[in-house]
VEXDREN-2710 file (C-alpha; in Angstrom, 1 decimal):
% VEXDREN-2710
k/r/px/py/pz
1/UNK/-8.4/-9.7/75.5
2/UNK/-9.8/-6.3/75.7
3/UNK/-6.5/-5.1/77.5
4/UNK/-4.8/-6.3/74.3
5/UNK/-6.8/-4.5/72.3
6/UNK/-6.0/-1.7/73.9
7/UNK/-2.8/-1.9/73.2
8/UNK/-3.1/-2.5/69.5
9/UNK/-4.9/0.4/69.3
10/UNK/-2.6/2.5/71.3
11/UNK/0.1/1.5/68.5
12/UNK/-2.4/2.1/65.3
13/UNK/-2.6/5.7/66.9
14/UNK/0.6/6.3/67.6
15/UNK/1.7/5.2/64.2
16/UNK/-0.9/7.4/62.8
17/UNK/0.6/10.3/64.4
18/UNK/3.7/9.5/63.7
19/UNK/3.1/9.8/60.0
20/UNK/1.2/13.3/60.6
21/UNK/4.0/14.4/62.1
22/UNK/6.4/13.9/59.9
23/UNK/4.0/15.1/56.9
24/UNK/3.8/18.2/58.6
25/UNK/7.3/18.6/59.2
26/UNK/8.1/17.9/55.3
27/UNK/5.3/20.5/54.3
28/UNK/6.6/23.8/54.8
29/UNK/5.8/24.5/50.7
30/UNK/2.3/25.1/50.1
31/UNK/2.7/26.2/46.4
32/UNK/-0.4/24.7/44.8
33/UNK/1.5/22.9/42.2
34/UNK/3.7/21.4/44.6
35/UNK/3.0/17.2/44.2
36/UNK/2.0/15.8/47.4
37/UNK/1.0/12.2/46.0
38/UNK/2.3/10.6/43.2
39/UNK/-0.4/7.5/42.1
40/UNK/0.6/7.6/38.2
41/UNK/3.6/7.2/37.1
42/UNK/3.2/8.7/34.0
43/UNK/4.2/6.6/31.3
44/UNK/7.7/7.5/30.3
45/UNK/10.9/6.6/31.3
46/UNK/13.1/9.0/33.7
47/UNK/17.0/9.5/34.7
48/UNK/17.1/8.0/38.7
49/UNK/15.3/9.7/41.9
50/UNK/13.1/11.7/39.1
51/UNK/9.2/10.6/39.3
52/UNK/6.1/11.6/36.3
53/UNK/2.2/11.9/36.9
54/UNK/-0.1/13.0/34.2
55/UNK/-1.3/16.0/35.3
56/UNK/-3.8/16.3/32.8
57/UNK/-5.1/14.1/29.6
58/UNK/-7.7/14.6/26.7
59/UNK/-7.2/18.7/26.8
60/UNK/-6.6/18.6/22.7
61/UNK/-4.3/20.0/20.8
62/UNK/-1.7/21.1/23.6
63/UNK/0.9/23.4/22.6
64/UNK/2.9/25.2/24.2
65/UNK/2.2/25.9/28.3
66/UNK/3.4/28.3/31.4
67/UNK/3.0/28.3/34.9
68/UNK/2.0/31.6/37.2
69/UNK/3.2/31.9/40.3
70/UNK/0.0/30.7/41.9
71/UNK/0.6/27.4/40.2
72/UNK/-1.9/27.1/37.5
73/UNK/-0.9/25.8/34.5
74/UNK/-2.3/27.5/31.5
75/UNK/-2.1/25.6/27.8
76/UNK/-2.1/27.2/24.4
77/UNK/-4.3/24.8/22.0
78/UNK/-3.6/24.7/18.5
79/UNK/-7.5/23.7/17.9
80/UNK/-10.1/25.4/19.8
81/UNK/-11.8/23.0/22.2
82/UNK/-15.4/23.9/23.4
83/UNK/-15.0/26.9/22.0
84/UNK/-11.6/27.9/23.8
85/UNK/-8.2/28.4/23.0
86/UNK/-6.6/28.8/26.4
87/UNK/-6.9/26.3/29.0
88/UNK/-6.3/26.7/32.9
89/UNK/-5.2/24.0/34.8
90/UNK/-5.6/24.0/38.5
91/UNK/-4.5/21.2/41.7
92/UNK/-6.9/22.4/44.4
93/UNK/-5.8/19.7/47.0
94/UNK/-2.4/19.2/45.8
95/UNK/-2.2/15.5/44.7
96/UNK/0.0/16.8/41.5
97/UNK/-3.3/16.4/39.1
98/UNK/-5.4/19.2/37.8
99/UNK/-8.9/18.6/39.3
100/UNK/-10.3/22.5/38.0
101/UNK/-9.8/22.6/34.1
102/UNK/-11.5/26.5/32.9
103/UNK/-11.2/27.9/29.2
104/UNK/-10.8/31.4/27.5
105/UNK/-10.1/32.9/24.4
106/UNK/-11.1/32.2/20.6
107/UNK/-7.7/32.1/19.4
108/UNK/-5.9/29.1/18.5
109/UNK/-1.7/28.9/17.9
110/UNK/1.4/27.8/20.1
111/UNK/3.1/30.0/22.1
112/UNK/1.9/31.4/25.2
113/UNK/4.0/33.4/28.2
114/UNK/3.8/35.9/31.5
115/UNK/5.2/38.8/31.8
116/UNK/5.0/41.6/34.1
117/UNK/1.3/41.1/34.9
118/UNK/0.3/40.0/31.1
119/UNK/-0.5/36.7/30.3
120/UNK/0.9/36.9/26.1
121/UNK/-0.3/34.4/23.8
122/UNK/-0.1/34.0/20.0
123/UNK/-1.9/32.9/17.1
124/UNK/-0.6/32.4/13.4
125/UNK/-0.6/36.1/12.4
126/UNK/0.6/37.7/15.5
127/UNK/0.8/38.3/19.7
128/UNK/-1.9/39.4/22.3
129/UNK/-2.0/39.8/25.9
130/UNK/-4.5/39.4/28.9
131/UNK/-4.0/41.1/32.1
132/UNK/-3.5/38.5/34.9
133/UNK/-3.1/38.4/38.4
134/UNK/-0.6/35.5/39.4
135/UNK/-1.3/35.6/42.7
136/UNK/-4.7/34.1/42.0
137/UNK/-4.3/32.5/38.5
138/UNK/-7.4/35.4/37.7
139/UNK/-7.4/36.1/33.7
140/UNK/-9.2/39.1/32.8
141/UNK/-10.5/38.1/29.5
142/UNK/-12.5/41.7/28.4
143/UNK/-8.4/43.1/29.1
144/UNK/-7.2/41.8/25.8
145/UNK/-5.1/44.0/23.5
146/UNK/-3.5/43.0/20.1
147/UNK/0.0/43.0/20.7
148/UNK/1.5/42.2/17.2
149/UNK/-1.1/41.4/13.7
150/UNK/-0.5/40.6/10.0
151/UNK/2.4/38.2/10.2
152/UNK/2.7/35.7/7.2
153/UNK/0.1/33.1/8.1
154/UNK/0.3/30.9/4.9
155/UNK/-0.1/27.4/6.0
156/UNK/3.2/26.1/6.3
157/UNK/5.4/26.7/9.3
158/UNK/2.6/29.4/10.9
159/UNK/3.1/29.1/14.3
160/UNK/4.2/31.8/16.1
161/UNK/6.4/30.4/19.0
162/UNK/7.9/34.0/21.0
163/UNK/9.7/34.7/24.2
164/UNK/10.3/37.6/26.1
165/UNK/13.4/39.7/27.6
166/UNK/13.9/41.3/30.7
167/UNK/14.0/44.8/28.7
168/UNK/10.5/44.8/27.3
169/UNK/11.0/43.0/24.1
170/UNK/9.4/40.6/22.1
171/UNK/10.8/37.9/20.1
172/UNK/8.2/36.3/17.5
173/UNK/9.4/33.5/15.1
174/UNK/7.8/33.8/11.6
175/UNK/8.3/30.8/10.1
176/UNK/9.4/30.5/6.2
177/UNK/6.3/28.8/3.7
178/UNK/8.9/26.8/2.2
179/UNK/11.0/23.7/2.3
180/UNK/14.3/25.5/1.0
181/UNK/12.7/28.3/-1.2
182/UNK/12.7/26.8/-4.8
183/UNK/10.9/28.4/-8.3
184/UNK/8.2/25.1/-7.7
185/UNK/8.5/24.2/-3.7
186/UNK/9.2/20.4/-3.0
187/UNK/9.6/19.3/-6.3
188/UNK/12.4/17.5/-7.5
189/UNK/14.7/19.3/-9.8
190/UNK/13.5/23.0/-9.0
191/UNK/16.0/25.7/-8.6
192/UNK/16.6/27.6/-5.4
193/UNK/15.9/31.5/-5.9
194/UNK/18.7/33.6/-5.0
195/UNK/18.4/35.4/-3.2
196/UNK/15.4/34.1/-1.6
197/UNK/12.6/36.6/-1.3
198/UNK/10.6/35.0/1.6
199/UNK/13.6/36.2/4.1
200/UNK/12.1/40.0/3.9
201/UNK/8.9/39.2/6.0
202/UNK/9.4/35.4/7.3
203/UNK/12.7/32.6/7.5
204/UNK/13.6/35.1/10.9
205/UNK/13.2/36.4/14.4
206/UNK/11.5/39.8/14.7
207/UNK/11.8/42.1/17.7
208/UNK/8.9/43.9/18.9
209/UNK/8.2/46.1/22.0
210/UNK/6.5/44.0/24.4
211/UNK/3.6/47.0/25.7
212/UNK/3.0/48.4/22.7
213/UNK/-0.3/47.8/20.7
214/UNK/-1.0/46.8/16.9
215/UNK/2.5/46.7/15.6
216/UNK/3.6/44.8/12.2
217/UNK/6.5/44.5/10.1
218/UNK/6.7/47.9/9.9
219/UNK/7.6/49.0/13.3
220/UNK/9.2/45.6/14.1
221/UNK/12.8/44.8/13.6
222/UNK/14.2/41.4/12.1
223/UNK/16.6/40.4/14.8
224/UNK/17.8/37.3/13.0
225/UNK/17.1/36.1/9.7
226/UNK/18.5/32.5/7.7
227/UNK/16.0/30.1/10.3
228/UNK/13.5/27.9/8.2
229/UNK/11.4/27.8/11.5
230/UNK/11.8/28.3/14.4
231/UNK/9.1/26.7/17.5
232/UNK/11.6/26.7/20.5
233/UNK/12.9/30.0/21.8
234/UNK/14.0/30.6/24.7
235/UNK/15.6/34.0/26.5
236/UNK/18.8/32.7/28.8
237/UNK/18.7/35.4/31.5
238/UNK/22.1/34.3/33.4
239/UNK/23.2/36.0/30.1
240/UNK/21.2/37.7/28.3
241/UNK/20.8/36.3/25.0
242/UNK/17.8/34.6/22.6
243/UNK/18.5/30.8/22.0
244/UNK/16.8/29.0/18.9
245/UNK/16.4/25.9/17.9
246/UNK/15.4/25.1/13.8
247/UNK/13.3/22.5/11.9
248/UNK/15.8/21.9/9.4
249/UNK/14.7/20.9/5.6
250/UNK/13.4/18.0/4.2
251/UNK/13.5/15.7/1.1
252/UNK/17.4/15.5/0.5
253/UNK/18.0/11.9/-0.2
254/UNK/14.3/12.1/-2.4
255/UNK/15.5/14.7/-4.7
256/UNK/19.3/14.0/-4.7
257/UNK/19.8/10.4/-4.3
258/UNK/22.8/10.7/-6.4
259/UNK/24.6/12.7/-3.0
260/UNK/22.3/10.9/0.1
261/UNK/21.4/7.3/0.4
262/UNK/17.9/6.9/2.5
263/UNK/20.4/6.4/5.8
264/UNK/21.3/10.0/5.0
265/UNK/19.1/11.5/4.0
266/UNK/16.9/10.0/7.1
267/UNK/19.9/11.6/9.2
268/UNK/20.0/15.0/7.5
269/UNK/20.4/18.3/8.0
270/UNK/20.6/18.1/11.6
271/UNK/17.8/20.1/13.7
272/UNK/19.9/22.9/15.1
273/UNK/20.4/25.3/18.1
274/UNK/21.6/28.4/18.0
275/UNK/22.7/31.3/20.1
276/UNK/21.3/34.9/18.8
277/UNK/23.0/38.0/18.4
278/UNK/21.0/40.8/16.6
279/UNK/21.6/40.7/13.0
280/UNK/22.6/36.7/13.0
281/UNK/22.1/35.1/9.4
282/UNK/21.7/30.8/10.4
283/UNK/22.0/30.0/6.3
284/UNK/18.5/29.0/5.3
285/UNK/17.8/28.2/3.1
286/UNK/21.0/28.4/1.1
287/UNK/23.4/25.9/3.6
288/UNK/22.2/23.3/6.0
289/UNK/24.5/21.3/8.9
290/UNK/25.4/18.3/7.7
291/UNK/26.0/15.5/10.9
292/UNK/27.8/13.1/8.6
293/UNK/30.3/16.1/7.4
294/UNK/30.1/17.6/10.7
295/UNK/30.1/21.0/9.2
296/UNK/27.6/23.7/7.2
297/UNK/27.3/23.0/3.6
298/UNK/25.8/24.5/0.4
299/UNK/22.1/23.0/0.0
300/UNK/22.3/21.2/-3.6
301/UNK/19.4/23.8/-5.1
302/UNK/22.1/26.2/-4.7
303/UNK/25.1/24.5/-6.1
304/UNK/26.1/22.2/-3.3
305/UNK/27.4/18.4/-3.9
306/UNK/27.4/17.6/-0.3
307/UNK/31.3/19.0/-0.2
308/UNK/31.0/22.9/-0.9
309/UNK/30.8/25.4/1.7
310/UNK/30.6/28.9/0.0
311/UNK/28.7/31.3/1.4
312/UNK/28.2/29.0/4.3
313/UNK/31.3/29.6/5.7
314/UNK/30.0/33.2/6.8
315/UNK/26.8/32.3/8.7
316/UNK/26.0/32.2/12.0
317/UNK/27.4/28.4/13.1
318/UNK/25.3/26.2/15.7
319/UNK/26.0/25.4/18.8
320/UNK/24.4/22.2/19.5
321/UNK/23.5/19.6/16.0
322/UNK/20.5/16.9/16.8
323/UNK/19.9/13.9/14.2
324/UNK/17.6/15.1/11.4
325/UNK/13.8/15.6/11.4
326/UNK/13.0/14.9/15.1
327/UNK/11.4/18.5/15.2
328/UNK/12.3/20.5/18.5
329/UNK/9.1/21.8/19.3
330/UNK/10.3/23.7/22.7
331/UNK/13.1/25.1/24.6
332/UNK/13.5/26.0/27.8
333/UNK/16.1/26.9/30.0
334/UNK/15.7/25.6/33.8
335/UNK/16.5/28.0/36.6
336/UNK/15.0/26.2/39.7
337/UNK/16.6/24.4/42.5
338/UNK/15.0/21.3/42.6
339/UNK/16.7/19.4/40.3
340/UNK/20.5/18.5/41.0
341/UNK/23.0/21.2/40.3
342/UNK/24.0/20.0/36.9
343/UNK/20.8/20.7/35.6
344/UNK/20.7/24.9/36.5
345/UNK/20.8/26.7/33.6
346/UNK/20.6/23.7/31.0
347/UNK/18.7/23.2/28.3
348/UNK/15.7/21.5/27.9
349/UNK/14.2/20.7/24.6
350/UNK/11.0/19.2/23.7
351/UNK/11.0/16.8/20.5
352/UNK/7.7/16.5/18.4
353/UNK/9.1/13.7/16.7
354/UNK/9.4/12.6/13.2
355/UNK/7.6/12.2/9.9
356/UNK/9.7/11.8/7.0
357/UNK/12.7/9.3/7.9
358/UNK/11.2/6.4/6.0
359/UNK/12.1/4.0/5.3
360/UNK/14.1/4.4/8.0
361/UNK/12.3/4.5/11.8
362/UNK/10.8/7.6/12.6
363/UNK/12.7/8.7/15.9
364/UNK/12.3/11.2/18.6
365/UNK/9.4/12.2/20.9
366/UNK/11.6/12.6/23.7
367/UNK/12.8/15.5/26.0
368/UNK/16.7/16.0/25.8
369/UNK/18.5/18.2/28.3
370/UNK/22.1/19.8/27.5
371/UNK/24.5/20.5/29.9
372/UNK/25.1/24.6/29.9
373/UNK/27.9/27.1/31.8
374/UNK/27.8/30.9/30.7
375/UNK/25.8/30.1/28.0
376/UNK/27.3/27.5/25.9
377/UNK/27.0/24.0/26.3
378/UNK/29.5/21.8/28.7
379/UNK/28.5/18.2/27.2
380/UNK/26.6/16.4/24.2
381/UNK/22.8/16.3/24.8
382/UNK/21.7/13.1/26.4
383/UNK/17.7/12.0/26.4
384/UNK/15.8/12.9/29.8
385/UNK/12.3/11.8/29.2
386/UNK/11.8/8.8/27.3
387/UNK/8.8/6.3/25.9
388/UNK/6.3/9.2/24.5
389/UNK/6.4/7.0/21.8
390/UNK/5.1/4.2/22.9
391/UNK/5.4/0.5/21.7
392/UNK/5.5/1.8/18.0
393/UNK/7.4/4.1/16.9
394/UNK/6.4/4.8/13.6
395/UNK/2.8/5.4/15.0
396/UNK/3.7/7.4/18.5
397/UNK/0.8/7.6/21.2
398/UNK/2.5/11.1/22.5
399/UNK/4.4/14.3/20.8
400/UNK/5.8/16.3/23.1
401/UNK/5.5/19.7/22.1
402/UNK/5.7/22.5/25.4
403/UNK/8.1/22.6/27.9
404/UNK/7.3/24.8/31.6
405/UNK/8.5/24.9/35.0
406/UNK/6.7/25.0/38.1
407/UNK/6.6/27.1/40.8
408/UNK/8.4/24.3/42.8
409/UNK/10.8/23.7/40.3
410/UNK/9.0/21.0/38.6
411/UNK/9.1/20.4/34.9
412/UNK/5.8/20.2/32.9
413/UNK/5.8/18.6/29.7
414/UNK/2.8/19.2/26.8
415/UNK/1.7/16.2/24.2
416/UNK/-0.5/17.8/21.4
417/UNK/-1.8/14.3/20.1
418/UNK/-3.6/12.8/22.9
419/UNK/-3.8/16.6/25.0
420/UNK/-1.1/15.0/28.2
421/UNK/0.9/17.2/30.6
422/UNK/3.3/15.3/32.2
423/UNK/4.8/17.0/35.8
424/UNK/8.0/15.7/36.2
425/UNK/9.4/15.9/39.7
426/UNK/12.8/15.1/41.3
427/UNK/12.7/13.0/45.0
428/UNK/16.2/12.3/45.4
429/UNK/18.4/14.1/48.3
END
């Protein structure tokens, strides 16, 4: 008896250090947001070989989030939550969860960035920066300097989503107050004024220098005008251009039944993206794409009868149309190496989901990914991350709003209803 115990215990050991061993041997990356042990799967649905945890849940109103280099995963809140507008997130022992959860700031807004040693955030009138130091996630929070102040912030389409070049420039969306600029907005029958005098200081993307302090219109530039608003933006550095993608109007089956039945108007204008040039005029709010047409047409305020192009034939065209109202909250180009080669330098866009398709289902709240080569898209879009939603889709548990990647090539994934970030990993060969 006790010589077969012996033995049982000589294999329990050696089976223990077998697995050791071959822990060890998969290590090698010690990147602190590197997932070691996966015990939640996260909820959502995933193409095959790619795994979710929740990383985090109950942080509030999660916008938009970045990862340093460290690994820490810092949100933008769009509410302050005991008392902060910043949240780090931190996996001390690697298990793919944030176990150290800090705060900072009193502003509140969407988009938030690092660059060159700044960690850049917005609010709804403008840009600031902290100094950080990504080697150690450390935010100095007495650093902060007003980048850009005084943008429109009038309660409609505030947010100010930005990105960043590689040439120390700033790209701030200032979203338009207005559902297609008419004399009395939303209301049936109302004009469109033309030209439309929002498009002087918002319905754009302006261009300010990324170091320098307290700018406003003034010493800004409006790179690209004709965008109702605009919450994913996204610089594609293999080359060198802004991408965009649009909330597009609402209300056109509601006001012109006699053009749009509720199917069309529940499918229409399609949420756009577009690929930026300085000087780009997208149409708003004059034209709109229509998916049914498959083209840009006149928006009926301005004359259109769902046939008429016009002036829409010289604006800047779309490159990739989505189904109408599903809100793309995020884009994000993916440059790591962990996911399979299809996915380097795609798009990833982040759906908030939508509100006014009724009676028709709402739809969205999902993550789509577009195939991309030198900058222009290879296939249709196809979903990536699924189930947000949850069993009801007219009354969905998650919004995906943020997209990030991780340090290991990971993809993080930000909910502003219930405060989730998802990490979403790839374990295939």
């Amino acid at each position: 008896m006790d010589s077969m115990r012996y033995i049982k215990s000589f294999f329990i050991l050696c089976s223990c250090l077998c697995v050791l061993s071959l822990g060890a041997s998969a290590g090698g990356d010690t990147t602190r947001n590197k997932t070691t042990a996966v015990a939640d799967d996260g909820g959502i649905t995933l193409p095959g070989s790619f795994t979710s945890v929740k990383f985090a849940t109950d942080l509030g109103r999660a916008r938009h989030l970045v990862v340093a280099a460290n690994g820490d995963v810092f949100v933008k809140l769009d509410k302050l939550k005991d008392g902060k507008g910043i949240l780090r997130l931190r996996d001390t022992n690697g298990d793919g969860k944030a176990d150290n959860i800090t705060g900072f700031g009193k502003f509140t807004g969407t988009g938030i960035k690092i660059k060159n040693g700044y960690l850049y955030a917005s609010d709804n009138s403008g840009v600031y920066r902290f100094k950080i130091d990504e080697k150690t996630g450390a935010v100095d929070e007495a650093s902060v300097q007003r980048i850009v102040t005084g943008l429109w912030d009038r309660h409609q389409h505030e947010a100010k989503a930005f990105t960043l070049d590689n040439e120390g420039n700033l790209y701030v969306n200032i979203g338009a107050p207005s559902n297609c600029c008419q004399v009395q907005d939303r209301t049936k029958g109302s004009p469109g004024i033309d030209p439309c005098p929002i498009l002087d200081s918002a319905g754009g993307i302006w261009q300010f220098k990324a170091d320098k302090l307290n700018q406003s219109y003034g010493q800004g530039v409006r790179y690209a005008t004709g965008l109702r608003n605009v919450v994913g933006l996204d610089w594609n550095t293999e080359v060198n251009d802004l991408y965009v993608t649009q909330h597009g109007r609402d209300m056109l089956f509601q006001f012109n039944p006699e053009l749009y039945d509720q199917k069309a108007g529940a499918e229409n204008p399609a949420e756009e993206m577009f690929r930026i040039k300085k000087g780009a005029d997208c149409g708003w709010p004059y034209c709109y794409y229509d998916n049914d047409k498959k083209g840009k047409l006149l928006n009926p305020e301005y004359g259109g009868n769902r046939n008429k192009t016009g002036r829409c034939d010289m604006k800047t065209k779309s490159i990739v149309q989505f189904p109408g109202h599903l809100a793309p909250n995020d884009l994000l180009f993916y440059t790591g190496n962990s996911f399979p080669a299809r996915y380097k330098n795609g798009a990833f866009i982040a759906f908030h989901g939508s509100w006014n398709r009724s009676p028709e289902p709402q739809a969205g709240y999902f993550v789509v990914f577009v195939p991309f080569k030198n900058g222009m898209p290879t296939a249709k879009w196809e979903v990536f991350a699924n189930g947000f939603a949850g069993a009801n889709i007219n009354r969905a548990t998650y919004r995906p709003c943020g997209l990030a990647q991780g340090t290991d090539g990971s993809l993080y994934v930000a909910d502003d209803n219930n405060g989730t970030v998802w990490k979403i990993s790839y374990n295939g060969k």
